[in-house]
N, C-alpha and C positions, 0 to 999 in steps of 0.2 A: 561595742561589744556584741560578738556574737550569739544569739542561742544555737541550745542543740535540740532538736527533737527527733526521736528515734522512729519512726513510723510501723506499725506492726504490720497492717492493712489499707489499702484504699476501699471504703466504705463506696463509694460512687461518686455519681460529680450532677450540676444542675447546669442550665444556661440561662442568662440573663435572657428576658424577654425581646429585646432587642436586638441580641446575638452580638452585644460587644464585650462579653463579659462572660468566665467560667466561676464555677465554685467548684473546687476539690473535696470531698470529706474522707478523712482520714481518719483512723483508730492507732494510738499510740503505744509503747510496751506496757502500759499501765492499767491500759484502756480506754484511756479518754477521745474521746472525740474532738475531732480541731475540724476547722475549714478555711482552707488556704482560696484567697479571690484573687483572680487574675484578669486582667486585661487580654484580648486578643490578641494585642502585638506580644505580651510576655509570654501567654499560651504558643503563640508560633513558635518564638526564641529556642523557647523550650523542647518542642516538639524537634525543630531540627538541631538542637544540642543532643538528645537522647541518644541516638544511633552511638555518636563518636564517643557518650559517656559509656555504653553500653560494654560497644568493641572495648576499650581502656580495658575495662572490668574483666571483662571473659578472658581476655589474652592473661593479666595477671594473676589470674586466679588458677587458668589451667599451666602456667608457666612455658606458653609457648605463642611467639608473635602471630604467626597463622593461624590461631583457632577464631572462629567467629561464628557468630551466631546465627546460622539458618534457619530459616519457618519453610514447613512445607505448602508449599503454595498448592491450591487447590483453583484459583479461578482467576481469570484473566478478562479484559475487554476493551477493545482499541476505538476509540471516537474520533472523529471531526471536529473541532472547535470551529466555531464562525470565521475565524483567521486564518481557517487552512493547515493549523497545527494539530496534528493530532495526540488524543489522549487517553494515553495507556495505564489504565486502571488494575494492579494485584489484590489479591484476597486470598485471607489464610481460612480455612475452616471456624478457627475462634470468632472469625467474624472483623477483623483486622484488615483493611484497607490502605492500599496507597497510591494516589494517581500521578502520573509524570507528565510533561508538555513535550514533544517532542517536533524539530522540524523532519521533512520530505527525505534528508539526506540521512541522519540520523536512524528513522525510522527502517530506510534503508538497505545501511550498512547492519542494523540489528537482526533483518531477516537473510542475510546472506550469511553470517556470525552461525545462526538456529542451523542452517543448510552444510556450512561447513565444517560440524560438531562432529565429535566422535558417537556423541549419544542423543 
């Protein structure tokens, strides 16, 4: 048997000292406060489940396959990794992060993409 619980809020979250481990706290329609613990491997699962949960949502809500959810991006930064790969870092103003791996070729084919744009 399933529960349900409706979430109002996310209250914040902590990390385990060790860093294998999150705690969510949450506020529910009632008020109550819960705290969901996760493991790292679940935190990841998770994290790249959201996007595809996200898109689902947005398109059915605005009743159209094409709509998606854009953040304006404010900041960028391309690295070197020790392996020769580099790594391309977004950030939104809220403070929102996301970093990519990228090979030589890849990398590229993205700035020729930037060159051949209309904007």
């Amino acid at each position: 048997m399933r529960g349900n619980v409706e979430v109002r809020r996310l209250v914040g979250f902590e990390t385990a000292n060790d860093g294998t481990a999150v705690k969510l706290f949450a506020e529910d329609v009632a008020g109550r406060e819960m705290a969901i613990n996760m493991k790292i491997e679940t935190l990841t699962a998770l994290l790249v489940t959201l996007p595809k949960m996200a898109s689902k949502v947005i398109k059915r809500w605005q009743g159209d396959p094409r709509t998606r959810i854009a953040y304006p991006l404010t900041d960028f930064r391309m690295e070197l990794s020790q392996d020769g790969r580099r790594i391309l870092t977004f950030g939104t103003q809220e403070g929102f992060t996301i970093s990519f791996s990228l090979g030589e070729q890849l990398s590229e084919k993205m700035g020729h993409a930037h060159l051949k744009s209309d904007g």
